[in-house]
Structure formats: structure tokens, C-alpha cells
C-alpha positions as CSV (number, residue, x, y, z in Angstrom):
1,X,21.6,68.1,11.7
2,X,18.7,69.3,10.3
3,X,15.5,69.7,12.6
4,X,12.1,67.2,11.7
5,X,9.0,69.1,13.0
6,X,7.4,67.2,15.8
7,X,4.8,65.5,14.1
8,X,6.9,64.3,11.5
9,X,9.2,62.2,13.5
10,X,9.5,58.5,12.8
11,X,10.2,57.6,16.0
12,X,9.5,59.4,19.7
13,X,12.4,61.3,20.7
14,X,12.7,61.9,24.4
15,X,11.2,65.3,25.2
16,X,11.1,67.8,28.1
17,X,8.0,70.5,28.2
18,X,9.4,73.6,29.8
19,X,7.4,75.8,31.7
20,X,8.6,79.7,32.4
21,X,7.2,81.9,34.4
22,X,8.7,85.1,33.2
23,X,8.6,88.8,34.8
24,X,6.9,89.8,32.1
25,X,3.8,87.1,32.7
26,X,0.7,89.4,34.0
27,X,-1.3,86.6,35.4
28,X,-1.8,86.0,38.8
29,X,-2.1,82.3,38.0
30,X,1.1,81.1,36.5
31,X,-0.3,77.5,36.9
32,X,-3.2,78.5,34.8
33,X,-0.7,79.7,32.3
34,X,1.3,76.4,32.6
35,X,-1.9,74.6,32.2
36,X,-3.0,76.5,28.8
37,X,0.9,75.4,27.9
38,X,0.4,71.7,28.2
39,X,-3.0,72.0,26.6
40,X,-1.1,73.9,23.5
41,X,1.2,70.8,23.6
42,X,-1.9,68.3,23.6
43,X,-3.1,70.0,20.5
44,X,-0.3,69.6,18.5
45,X,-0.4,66.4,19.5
46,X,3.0,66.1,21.1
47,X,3.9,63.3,23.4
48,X,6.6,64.3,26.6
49,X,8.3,62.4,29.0
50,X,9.0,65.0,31.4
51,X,7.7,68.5,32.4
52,X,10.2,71.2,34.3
53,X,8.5,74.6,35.3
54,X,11.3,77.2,36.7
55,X,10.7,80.8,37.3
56,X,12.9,83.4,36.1
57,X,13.7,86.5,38.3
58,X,15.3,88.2,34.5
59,X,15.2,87.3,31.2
60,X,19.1,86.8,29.8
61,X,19.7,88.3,26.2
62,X,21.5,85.6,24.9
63,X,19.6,82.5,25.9
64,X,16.8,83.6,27.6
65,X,17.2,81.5,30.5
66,X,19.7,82.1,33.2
67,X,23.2,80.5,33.8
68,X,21.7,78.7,36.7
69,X,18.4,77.7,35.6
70,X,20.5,76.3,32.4
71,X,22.8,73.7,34.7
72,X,19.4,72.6,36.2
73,X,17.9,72.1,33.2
74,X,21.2,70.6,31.7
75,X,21.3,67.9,34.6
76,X,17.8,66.8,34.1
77,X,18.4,66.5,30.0
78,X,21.4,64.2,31.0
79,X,19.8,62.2,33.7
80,X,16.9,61.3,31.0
81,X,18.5,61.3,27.6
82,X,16.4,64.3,26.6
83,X,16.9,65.1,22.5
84,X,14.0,67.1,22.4
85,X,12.7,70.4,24.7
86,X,9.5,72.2,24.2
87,X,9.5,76.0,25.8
88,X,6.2,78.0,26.8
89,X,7.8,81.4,25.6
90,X,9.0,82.3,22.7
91,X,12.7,82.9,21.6
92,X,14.6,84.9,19.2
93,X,16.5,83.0,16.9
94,X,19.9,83.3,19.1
95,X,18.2,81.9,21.9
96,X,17.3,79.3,20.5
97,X,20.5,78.6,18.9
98,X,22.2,79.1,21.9
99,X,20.3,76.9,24.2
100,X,20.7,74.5,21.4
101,X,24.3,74.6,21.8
102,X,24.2,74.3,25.3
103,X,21.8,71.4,26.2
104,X,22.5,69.7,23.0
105,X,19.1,69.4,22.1
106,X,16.1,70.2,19.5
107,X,15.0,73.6,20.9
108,X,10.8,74.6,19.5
109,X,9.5,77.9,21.4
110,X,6.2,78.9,21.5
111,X,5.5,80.0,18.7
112,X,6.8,77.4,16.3
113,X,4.3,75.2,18.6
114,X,1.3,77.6,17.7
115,X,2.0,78.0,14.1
116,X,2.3,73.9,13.8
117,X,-1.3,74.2,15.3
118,X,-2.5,76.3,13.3
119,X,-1.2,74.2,10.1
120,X,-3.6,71.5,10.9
121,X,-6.1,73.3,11.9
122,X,-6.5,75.6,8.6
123,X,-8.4,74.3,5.9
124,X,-9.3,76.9,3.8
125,X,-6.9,77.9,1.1
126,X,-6.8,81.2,2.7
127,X,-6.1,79.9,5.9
128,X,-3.5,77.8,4.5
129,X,-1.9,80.9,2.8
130,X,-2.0,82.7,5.7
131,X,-0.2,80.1,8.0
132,X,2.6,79.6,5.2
133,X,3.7,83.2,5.1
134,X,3.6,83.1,9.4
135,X,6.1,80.2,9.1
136,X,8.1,81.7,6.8
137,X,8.5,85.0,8.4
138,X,9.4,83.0,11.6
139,X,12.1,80.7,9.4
140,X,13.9,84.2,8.1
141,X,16.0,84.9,11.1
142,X,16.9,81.2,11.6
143,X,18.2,81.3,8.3
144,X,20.0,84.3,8.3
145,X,21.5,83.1,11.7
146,X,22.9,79.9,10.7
147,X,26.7,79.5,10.5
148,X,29.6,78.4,8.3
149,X,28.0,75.7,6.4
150,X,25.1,77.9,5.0
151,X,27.6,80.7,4.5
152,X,29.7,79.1,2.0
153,X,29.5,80.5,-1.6
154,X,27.6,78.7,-4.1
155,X,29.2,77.0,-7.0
156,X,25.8,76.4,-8.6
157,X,25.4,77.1,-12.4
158,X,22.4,79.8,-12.9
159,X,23.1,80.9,-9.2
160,X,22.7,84.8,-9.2
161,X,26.3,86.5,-9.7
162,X,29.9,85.3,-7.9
163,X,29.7,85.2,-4.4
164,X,26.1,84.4,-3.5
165,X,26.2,81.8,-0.5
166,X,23.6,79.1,0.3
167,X,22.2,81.3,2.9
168,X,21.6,84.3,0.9
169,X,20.1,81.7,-2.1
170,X,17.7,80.6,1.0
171,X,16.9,84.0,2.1
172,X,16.2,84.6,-1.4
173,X,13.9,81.8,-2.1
174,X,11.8,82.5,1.0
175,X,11.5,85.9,0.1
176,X,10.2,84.9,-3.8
177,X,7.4,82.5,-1.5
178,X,6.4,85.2,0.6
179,X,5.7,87.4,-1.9
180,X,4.1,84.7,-4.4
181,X,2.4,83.7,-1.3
182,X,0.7,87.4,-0.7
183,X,-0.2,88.0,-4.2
184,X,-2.2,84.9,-4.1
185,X,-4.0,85.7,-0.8
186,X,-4.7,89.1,-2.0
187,X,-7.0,87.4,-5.2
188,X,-8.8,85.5,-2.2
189,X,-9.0,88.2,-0.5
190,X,-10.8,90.2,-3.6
191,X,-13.2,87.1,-3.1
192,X,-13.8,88.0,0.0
193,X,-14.9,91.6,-0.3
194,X,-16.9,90.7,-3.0
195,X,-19.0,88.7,-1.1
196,X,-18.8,90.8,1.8
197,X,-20.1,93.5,-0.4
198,X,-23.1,91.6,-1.3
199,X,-23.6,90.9,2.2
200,X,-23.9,94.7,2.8
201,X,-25.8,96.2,-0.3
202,X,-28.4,93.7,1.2
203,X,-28.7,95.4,4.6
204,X,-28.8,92.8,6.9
205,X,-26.8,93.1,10.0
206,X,-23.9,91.6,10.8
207,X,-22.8,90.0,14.1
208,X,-19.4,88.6,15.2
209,X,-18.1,86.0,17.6
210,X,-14.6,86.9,19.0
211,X,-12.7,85.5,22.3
212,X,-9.7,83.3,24.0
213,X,-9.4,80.6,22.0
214,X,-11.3,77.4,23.4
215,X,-14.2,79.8,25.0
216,X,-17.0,77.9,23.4
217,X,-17.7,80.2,20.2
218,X,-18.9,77.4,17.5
219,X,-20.8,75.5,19.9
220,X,-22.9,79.1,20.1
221,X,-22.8,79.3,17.1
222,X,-23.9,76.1,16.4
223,X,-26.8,76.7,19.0
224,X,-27.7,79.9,17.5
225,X,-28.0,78.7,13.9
226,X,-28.6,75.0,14.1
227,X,-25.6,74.4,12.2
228,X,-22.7,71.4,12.5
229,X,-19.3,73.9,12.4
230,X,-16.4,72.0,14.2
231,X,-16.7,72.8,17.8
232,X,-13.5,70.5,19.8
233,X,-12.5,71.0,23.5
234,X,-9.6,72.2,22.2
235,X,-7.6,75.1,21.6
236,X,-7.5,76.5,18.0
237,X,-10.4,74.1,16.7
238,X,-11.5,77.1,14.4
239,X,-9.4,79.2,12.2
240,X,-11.7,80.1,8.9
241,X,-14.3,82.6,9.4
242,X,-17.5,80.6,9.1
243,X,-20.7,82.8,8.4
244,X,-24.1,81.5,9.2
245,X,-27.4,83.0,8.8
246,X,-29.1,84.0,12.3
247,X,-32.6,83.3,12.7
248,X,-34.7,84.1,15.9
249,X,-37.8,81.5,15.9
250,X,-39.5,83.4,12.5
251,X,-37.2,86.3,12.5
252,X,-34.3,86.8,10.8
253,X,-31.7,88.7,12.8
254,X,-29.2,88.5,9.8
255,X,-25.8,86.8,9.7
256,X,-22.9,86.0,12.5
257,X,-19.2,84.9,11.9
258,X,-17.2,82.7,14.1
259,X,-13.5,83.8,14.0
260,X,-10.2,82.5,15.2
261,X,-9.6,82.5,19.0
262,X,-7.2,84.9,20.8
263,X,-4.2,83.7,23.1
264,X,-1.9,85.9,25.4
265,X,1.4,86.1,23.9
266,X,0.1,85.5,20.6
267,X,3.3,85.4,18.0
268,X,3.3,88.8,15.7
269,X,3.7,86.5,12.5
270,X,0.3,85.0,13.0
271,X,-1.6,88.5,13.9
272,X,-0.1,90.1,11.1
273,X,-1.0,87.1,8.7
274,X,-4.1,87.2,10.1
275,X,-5.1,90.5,9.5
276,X,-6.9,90.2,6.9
277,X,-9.3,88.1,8.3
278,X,-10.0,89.7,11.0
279,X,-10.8,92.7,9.0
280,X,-14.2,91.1,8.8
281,X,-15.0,92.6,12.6
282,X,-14.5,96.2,11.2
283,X,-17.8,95.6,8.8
284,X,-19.8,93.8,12.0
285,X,-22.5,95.6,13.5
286,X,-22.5,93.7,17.1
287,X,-19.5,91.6,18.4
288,X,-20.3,88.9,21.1
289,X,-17.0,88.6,23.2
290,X,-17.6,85.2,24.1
291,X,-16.2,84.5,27.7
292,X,-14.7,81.3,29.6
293,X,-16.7,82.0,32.8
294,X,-15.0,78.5,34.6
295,X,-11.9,79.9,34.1
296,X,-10.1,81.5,36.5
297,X,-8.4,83.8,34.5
298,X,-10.9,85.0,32.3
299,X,-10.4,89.0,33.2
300,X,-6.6,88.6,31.5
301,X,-8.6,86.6,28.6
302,X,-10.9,89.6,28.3
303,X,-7.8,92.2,28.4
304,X,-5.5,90.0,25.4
305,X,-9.2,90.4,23.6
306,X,-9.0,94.3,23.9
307,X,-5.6,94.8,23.1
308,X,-5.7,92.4,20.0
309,X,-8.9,94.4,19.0
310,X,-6.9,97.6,19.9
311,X,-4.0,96.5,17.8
312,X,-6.5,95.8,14.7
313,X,-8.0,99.4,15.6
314,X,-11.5,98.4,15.7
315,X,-13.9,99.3,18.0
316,X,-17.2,98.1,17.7
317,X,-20.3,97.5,19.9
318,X,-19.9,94.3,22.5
319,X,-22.3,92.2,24.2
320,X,-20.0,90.1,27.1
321,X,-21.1,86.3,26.9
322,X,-20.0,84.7,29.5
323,X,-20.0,80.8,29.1
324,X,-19.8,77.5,30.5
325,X,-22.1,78.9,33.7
326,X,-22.9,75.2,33.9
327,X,-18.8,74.5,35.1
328,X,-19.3,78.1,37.5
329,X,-18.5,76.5,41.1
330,X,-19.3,80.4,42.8
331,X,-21.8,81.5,41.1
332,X,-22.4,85.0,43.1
333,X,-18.6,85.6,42.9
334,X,-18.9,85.7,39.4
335,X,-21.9,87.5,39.2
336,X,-20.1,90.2,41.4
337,X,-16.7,90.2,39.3
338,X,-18.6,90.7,35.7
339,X,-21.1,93.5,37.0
340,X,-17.9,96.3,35.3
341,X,-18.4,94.2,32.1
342,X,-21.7,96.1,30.7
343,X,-23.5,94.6,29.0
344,X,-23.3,91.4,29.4
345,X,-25.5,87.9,29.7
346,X,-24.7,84.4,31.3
347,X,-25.1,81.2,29.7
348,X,-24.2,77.6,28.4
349,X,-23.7,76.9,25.0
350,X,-24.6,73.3,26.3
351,X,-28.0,74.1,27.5
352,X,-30.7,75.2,25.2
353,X,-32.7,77.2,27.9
354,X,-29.2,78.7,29.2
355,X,-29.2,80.7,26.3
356,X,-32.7,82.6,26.7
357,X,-31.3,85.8,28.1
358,X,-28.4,85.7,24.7
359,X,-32.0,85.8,22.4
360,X,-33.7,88.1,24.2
361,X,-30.8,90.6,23.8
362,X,-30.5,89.9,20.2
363,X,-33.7,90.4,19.7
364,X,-34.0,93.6,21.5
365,X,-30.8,94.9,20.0
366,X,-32.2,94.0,16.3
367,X,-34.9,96.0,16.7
368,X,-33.2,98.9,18.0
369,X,-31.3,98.9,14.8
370,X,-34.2,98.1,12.6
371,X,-35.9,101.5,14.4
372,X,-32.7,103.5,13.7
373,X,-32.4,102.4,9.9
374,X,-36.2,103.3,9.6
375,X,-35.9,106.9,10.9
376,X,-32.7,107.3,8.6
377,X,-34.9,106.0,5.6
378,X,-36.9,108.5,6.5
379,X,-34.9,111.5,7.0
């Protein structure tokens, strides 16, 4: 029976969210983890009936959760007529398959939750592009996995030599999108550095806002620009690159980009569809790593920031912004924990005067450039 994606469901299916603490989680806050799940799960919009969190001592090949863990969770999708089961991690396509199988349900792992997120959320027809070549990639194995009815040869007129089955016509047919799909992205993408090449032959410098998603970097940018950019309590409210203008009271400091927010365990389709977007922080000249200073676990937010960065090999200088100081209950702990994080500043997006020390930095770091680019001029 062929799967509908959540959101496109005529009528609520019973559904189980299923939390998994797995040895390979680094946090020390697994409940913090479970919480980001169920917010990943609001996003998308998803109504549940039930939540189940279980920790697993190993992580089992063939269906990722063990035996036992699999009758617990069998009994409670009996007991409550669950058809449909949400997991926090994400699953090969066996797994999934396989866990199918054995609790007779609709199985969606992480990351088909984050890349039906990230469909709503893009708007641009880049982003758009990018997301539909993530899904795809994702919907390859699931294809090639599926059994007898999709291997069955094709009796189609036109259908490319004897022999070819409806999976290998699928497999086919995603591979023609895919490619259309890239060759259409790479003529946005020609848009792209030709504006960013204008942006540069001008000589103005260029700032980026990174972070874990949901940090607060559109409301700053909002507050630093005076703009309107979406700015939700939610996670993954931005996905295109916006670029605004950065102005100083009567000086212009020159332009700064919001980009998409970061999340641990984020799936490989969407970094490497994303790639080319984020190839925008290799041309900045500052980024702002914005920070979640009320959260707990901001120090493993900050470390998924670096390794992302690391895995896009670019390495650029950082200012730390740590934000939301207005939701800080311990506001010396803090103070003690970020002193490593140099340099750094301490504000709320929220509160205009919050943000003084963010100016004065900007400020002093513009003309520290503009004192640089004068003595190369004159060189």
C-alpha cells in the first residue's frame, strides 16, 4: 500500500512519536534531544497520539532497534491501533522496511521528517530545487529495495529494451529528475555568482549569520537592518539566503546574509543539496555564530556548527553571539562557560539596548578592515 506523506492524509491516522536515545547520541541531555524531536514534529505539523522514548544499549543492522525494544513497541502499537510511527533517528532503507514488516505500520525516520520541513519552508526556486534532489536521493534506495511487485518486467510499449522491470524504469526516471533537476540549479546558481560578483567588485564587506537552527538569526537580522525577514519560534523558519544592507546609525558597514540553521544529525542529502548555498560563507569577511544562550545544550550546538563548517572546508573569522540572555536563568554560569569562546558578545535580539555591545564590535571590526584595505591601497 503505497505511503501518503503526513501532511497529505485525508484523515488522522493514529501515530506513535518514537524517541531513541542511541550510543551514538553525544549529548549529555537526551531529554533536550527528545525535546528538539517533538519540536521537529510540531513543525511539520504532525499531530500524535502517543510518545514512547526507549534507549538502546546497540544499534541492530537490520532494524535498528532491538528484538526486545521491538515487542515493547509492538504491544503498545496493538494496545492503541497505531498505523502510523514517527522515529527521531534516521534509518537505512532495510530498516525501515523491516520495522515496517514487523509493527505493521507506516515507518518516517528522521530525515524524511526534516526534508518535509524543509519542503514548506523553501520558497525560492532554488531552494525548491535544492529540496527536490534531497528527496530524491533519499527515495533511490527505497526504490531499489522494494520487492516482487516492482521487480516485475515491463510489458510497456517504448519501455527501454526486453527485460527492464518497473523498478529499474523508476530508478531510471528519478535519475533523469535528478539530473534535470541539477542542471537547472546550476543556471540559478550562475545567477548567483553573478550577483555575488557585483557584490565584490564593489568592495564592501560581507558578513554572515550561521547557527543551530531556531537560535534567533532573522530576528538579528531584522534588528540589525530594520528589515521584516520571517523570523518564527520555530525550527527551520529560514532556508533562502536573504542579504540585507548593514548600516551602523550613518555608516554603512556593508551587507550580511542570514542562512539556513544547522541541526545535529543533519541528513547527508540536505548538506550536500545545500552546498551550494552555503558556499556564500567562503566569500564572507565576518561570520556571527549566533548562539542559543537559554539552551542547555548550546556547547554541542556550537560543535555541529564547526563540524558542518569543517565539512564545507571553510574557515572564516567568528564573532560568538550569544542570544536570548533575556531567557538566561544563571547568568554568571554562563558568563563562566563562554569565557573559551573568544570573541564573543551577549545579547537579545528582543531588546534594542541588548544589542549595544554586537554594534560596538561591528563597528570596531569595520574599521579594522577599512585601515587594512587603506594600507594595501597604498602599498
Amino acid at each position: 500500500m503505497a505511503r501518503k506523506p503526513y501532511y497529505d492524509t485525508d484523515e488522522h491516522q493514529k501515530t506513535l512519536i518514537l524517541g531513541i536515545q542511541a550510543p551514538y547520541h553525544r549529548t549529555k541531555d537526551i531529554e533536550s534531544y527528545f525535546a528538539e524531536f517533538r519540536s521537529l514534529v510540531k513543525t511539520n505539523r504532525n499531530e500524535y497520539d502517543a510518545e514512547l522514548y526507549i534507549k538502546l544499549r546497540a544499534v541492530d543492522t537490520g532494524f535498528f532497534i532491538t528484538r526486545g525494544k521491538i515487542e515493547e513497541i509492538k504491544k503498545l502499537v496493538d494496545e492503541l491501533g497505531i498505523k502510523d510511527i514517527i522515529v527521531s533517528e534516521s534509518l537505512t532503507a532495510q530498516q525501515e522496511r523491516n520495522l515496517s514488516e514487523v509493527l505493521d505500520c507506516n515507518i518516517y525516520d528522521r530525515t524524511h521528517l526534516i526534508l518535509e520541513i524543509f519542503e514548506k519552508a523553501a520558497h525560492s526556486a532554488e531552494g525548491k530545487k535544492q529540496v527536490a534532489i534531497a528527496q530524491l536521493q533519499y527515495k533511490k534506495p527505497r526504490i531499489a529495495g522494494q520487492g516482487i511487485m516492482m521487480s516485475q518486467q515491463s510489458g510497456v510499449m517504448g519501455s527501454r529494451g526486453p527485460g527492464e522491470t518497473a523498478k529499474e524504469r523508476e530508478l531510471r526516471h528519478i535519475n533523469q529528475q535528478i539530473h534535470k533537476l541539477k542542471e537547472e540549479l546550476k543556471e540559478l546558481q550562475k545567477t548567483r555568482a553573478t550577483q555575488r560578483k557585483k557584490r565584490l567588485e564593489i568592495g564592501e564587506p560581507q558578513v554572515a549569520l550561521i547557527g543551530y537552527t531556531n537560535a534567533g538569526k532573522s530576528t538579528i537580522l531584522n534588528a540589525l537592518t530594520k528589515s521584516n525577514v520571517l523570523a518564527e519560534d520555530k525550527l527551520f523558519a529560514t532556508l533562502d539566503t536573504t542579504t540585507r544592507e548593514l548600516w551602523i546609525g550613518p555608516k554603512k558597514i556593508g551587507l550580511v546574509s542570514d542562512t539556513v540553521g544547522f541541526i545535529q544529525l543533519l541528513p547527508h542529502q540536505l548538506i550536500d543539496a545545500f552546498k551550494s548555498t552555503l558556499a556564500e560563507l567562503s566569500y564572507a569577511d565576518l561570520l556571527l555564530h549566533v548562539v542559543d544562550a537559554s539552551d542547555n545544550s548550546w556547547p554541542l550546538h556550537v560543535k555541529v556548527v564547526h563540524e558542518i563548517l569543517d565539512e564545507l572546508k571553510i574557515n572564516k573569522p567568528m564573532l560568538y553571539v550569544f542570544n536570548k540572555s533575556d531567557r538566561v536563568e544563571n547568568m554568571f554560569a554562563l558568563q563562566t562557560e563562554i569565557a573559551a569562546y573568544r570573541p564573543h558578545v551577549v545579547v537579545s535580539s528582543l531588546q534594542k539596548s541588548s544589542l549595544q555591545p554586537l554594534l560596538d564590535y561591528l563597528l570596531s571590526w569595520h574599521a579594522t578592515i577599512a585601515k587594512e584595505s587603506h594600507t594595501a591601497d597604498n602599498e
